[in-house]
C-alpha angles and dihedrals in degrees: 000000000000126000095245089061086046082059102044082049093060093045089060099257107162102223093039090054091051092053095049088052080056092053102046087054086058141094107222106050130114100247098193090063089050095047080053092050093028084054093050087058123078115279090241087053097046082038079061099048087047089059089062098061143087108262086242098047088044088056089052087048100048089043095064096044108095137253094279103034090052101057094043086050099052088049085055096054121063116270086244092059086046094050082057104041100046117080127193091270093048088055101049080050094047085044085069110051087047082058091062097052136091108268095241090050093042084050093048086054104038082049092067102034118090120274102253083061094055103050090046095049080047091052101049105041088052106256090287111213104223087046091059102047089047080056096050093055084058093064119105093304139093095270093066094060099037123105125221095204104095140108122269125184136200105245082227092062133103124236092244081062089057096034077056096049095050090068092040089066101022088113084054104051118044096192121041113194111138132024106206126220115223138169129221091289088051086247111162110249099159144310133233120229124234092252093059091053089070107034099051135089105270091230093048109123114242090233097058094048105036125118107240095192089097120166105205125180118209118248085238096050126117114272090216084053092051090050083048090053095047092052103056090041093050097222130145097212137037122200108224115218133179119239090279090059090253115156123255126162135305136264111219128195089260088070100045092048073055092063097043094061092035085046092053095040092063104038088050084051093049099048091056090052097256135132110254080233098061119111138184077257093067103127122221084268087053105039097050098058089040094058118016093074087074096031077065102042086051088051090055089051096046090046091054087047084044084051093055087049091048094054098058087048083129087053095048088048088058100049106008081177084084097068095066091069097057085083088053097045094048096045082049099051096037090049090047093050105046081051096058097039097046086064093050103047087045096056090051090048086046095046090245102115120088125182090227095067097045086105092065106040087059098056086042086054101047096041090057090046095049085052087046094044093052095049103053086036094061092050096051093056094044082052097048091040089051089046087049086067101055100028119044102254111166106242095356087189101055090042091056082048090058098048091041092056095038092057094048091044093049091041095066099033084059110046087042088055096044097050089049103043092063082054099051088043094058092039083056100048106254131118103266079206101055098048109020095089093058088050100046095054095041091052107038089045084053106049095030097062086044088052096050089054101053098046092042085046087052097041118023104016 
């Protein structure tokens, strides 16, 4: 690859930039004239690149890119890809270019590295107060997600003072939706839409004109209630005070789509019994201690279900048919259940559960499971029924009434359960959405195969 073609690739030339993908991957190129072309392009475009590579061949890479270009680049690639590429000796380096920065741009990029950077950029730079306080803000709350950058105004100006210092900051903020209205303590009295910027009088005072129905959300509260708030008021923008109303900062609709998707990511995680932190990345030392515990929990549960087998082994001896719908019975429970307790767990996470209401969710739960249940019932026993006339099956009838009423039965248990556990979790203190999954499969394994047996002991055996 010639250095012409590493030059139209930093100057966004398609082909080139296809070429130089193909040399990176390489073995014989000189490294250190693709990391000068690879740091010209836009860091998506040299994160891309990156994510072609070998993990070995990517450090050296990123080793060679410059101060600047390394940063922007790590930003660009997910926290999980950095947590990979970046060595002891890449983070004591990375350390010291964080050191250099603003603290509120060395926090917006220490809240999306991985966590081993941040506690060795913590480390080294001596645990800097004002860091770690600008951290803290970008945990979980809305402070991690606010922005400083806004327009604040005196009570005591004029809008032709606002409509100046708009201009004066338009290469600083990219989106404009709200001018806040603030007193000498920067405490949030009121703000003052767009649309009223053009429309008043350019010597009208700000305190005269504002809106005082201002929705404010506090630095310490929760990011998914934020998201809840913005929501049900429909704006596209939430001023963030202390708790002095002091203003802060604001939180935009870029960074609440943010905590849908990070929302989602995590409960997901945590429904399927793993840590929000764990990546595709995790190690086999990582991932053991993230996800035996529950391995382990859902052992305990398939062992008690293996226990209640084993103890209609003289039923199983006298119509070992009976063991081929176990698989049946179990799938249908565990399936009923996760559904039921999804939604719950859903409405609690989306603010649209009430206690009040729990009445009549059950009955609404059970009533759509019995209707499930009867449904897929009556399709196993006419199954089992139409194979009895092709395939020898002892009393083909009073099989396919077993399986019909088991499935009916284990239907219901289990989306009752699984509406209620996700209740008594949250009543108790726990996250519905961390342990729900494990109690949902130990319980309905457990009661679905009893309830298999007594019915098949009533009605078959």
């Amino acid at each position: 690859m010639t250095s012409d073609d590493l030059r139209q690739a930093a100057h966004g030339d398609a082909d080139a930039l296809t070429r130089l993908s193909l040399a990176l991957k390489g073995k014989g190129n000189d490294l250190v004239e693709l990391a000068e072309a690879a740091a010209a392009l836009e860091p998506a475009e040299t994160a891309r690149l990156i994510l072609g590579l070998r993990p070995r061949r990517a450090r050296v890479l990123l080793t060679l890119l410059d101060d600047t270009p390394s940063l922007r680049v790590l930003q660009a690639l997910d926290p999980s890809v950095s947590d990979v590429l970046l060595d002891r000796d890449q983070q004591a380096r990375i350390a010291k270019i964080v050191a250099k920065l603003p603290v509120e741009e060395a926090a917006d990029f220490l809240a999306e590295s991985p966590r081993d950077l941040v506690e060795v950029t913590l480390e080294a730079l001596g645990q800097p107060i004002d860091l770690v306080r600008a951290l803290d803000h970008r945990n979980e709350t809305a402070g991690a997600l606010m922005r400083r950058r806004l327009v604040a105004a005196p009570l005591d100006w004029t809008i032709a003072q606002v409509i100046d210092k708009i201009r004066e900051q338009s290469d600083r903020i990219d989106r404009l939706y709200a001018v806040y209205a603030i007193d000498s303590e920067r405490r949030l009295h009121g703000y003052l839409k767009i649309r009223d910027l053009l429309l008043l009088a350019p010597e009208t005072q700000v305190g005269d004109v504002m809106h005082r129905d201002t929705i404010m959300v506090s630095a310490g509260m929760d990011r998914a209630e934020v998201a809840r708030i913005a929501d049900r008021a429909q704006l596209p923008v939430l001023p963030v005070v202390d708790s002095e109303l002091r203003l802060l900062g604001r939180v935009t609709t870029d960074e609440l789509r943010a905590i849908d998707r990070a929302e989602a990511e995590e409960d997901m995680k945590l429904m399927s019994g793993l840590a929000p932190d764990s990546s595709a990345a995790d190690g086999p030392l990582r991932i053991v201690p993230r996800r035996l515990p529950w391995l382990a929990a859902g052992l305990i549960g398939s062992g008690t279900a293996a226990f209640v087998v084993g103890s209609y082994e003289d039923a199983l001896a006298k119509a070992a048919i009976l063991a081929s719908l176990i698989p049946i019975v179990m799938s249908m429970a565990g399936n009923a259940g996760i559904q039921a307790s999804t939604v719950t767990v859903q409405a609690q996470a989306s603010g649209g559960f009430w206690i009040g209401d729990l009445g009549g969710r059950i009955l609404r739960e059970i009533g759509g499971a019995l209707l499930n249940g009867l449904i897929v019932g009556i399709l196993v026993a006419l199954a089992i029924v139409g194979i009895g006339e092709f395939i020898p099956i002892e009393r083909p009838f009073d099989l396919g009434l077993t399986a019909g009423l088991t499935l009916v039965a284990v239907t219901t248990q289990a989306a009752t359960i699984g509406a209620l556990i996700p209740v008594l979790l949250e009543r108790l203190g726990f996250d519905p959405a961390v342990a729900t999954g494990v109690f949902i499969t130990t319980s309905n394994d457990v009661m679905g195969v009893l309830i298999f047996f007594l019915i098949a002991t009533a009605v078959y055996l």
